[in-house]
C-alpha angles and dihedrals in degrees: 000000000000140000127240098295096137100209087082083062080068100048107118084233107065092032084067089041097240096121112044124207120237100197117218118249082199097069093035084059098049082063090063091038085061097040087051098050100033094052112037094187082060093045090098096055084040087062098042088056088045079052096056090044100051086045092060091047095050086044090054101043093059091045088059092054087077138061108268102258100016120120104253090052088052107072091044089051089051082054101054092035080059096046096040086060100041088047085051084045082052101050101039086046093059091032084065091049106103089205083062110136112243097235085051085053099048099053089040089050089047093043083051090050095046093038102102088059090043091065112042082095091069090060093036121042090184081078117092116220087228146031084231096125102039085054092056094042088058103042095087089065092031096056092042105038088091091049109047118101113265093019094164096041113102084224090057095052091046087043085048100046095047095047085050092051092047091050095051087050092059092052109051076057093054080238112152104235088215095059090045108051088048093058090049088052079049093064093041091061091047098056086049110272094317136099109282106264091223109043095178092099096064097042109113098237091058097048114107125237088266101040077051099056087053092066113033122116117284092151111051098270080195080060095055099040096051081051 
């Protein structure tokens, strides 16, 4: 799931085909947000683009709330499949209007180009129709990587990445980072002042159900680690 960087065009991978790119809706609705607002005489076919968006979101989002194939899912899936031809139909019919505006132009000629990854969601429901979430999953070291001590050290990055991926760790477990760092420094001072020379014991899946509800979250964990 990315959005239109198109240095991931040139990844081996998905030169052989064997990664394939979701494009992100998301950024394909921020193009008609600036043409909107940067030209107010095209704010209304702005609009009309943001509407048929929004329709295939809302559409997708009350297809998800079944199980794929069942036969509440399936009407709701009829339905995308139909907007998402009719949206293709839009764009390709005032793609082929010589008094198109140019900046209409632009964002329908990069929504052609990136249609093929717009739509692997409608196959595929495990697809999400944005990045949304990944990007917010990423802010907390995205916002901070210019501010941590040592930014430009190799050490610093390989302190900061592993501390990232421990805390996301923590989280998919609903175990408040807080709780259980304090346990693991714990341990340090028990072992005199050193790393625990067996960590198993702290590792989320061999904690008991106690040892669980201990720490488990009581303060937001998605709170510390956006601080």
């Amino acid at each position: 799931m990315v959005d239109r960087y198109s240095a991931y065009e040139a990844m081996e991978q998905v030169k052989a085909g064997s990664v394939r790119l979701a494009s992100c809706w998301a950024h394909v609705r921020r193009e008609f947000i600036e043409v909107g607002k940067g030209w107010p005489e095209l704010k209304d076919w702005a609009l009309g683009w943001l509407h048929r968006i929004r329709q295939l979101d809302r559409i997708n989002r009350r297809r998800l709330k079944h199980p794929t194939g069942s036969a509440k899912f399936e009407p709701y899936d009829g339905d995308l499949r139909e907007t998402i031809r009719s949206t293709q139909s839009q764009a390709v019919e005032e793609l082929a209007d010589k008094k198109l505006r140019d900046p209409c132009h632009k964002v329908l000629e990069s929504l052609q180009v990136h249609w093929a990854g717009l739509t692997l969601f409608v196959d595929d429901p495990r697809i999400p129709m944005d990045n949304n979430a990944s990007e917010r999953k990423v802010r907390g070291p995205a916002l901070g990587r210019k501010n941590y001590y040592g930014s430009g050290a190799l050490w610093s990055g390989r302190l900061s990445a592993m501390m990232f991926s421990i805390f996301a760790t923590l989280c998919e477990w609903q175990i408040n980072p807080r709780r259980w760092l304090l346990r693991y420094l714990q341990s340090c001072a028990a072992s005199g002042g050193k790393a625990p020379s067996d960590n198993g014991p702290l590792l989320p899946w061999n904690l008991t159900p106690s040892q669980l509800a201990s720490v488990r979250a009581v303060e937001s964990h998605t709170n510390l680690l956006a601080a």
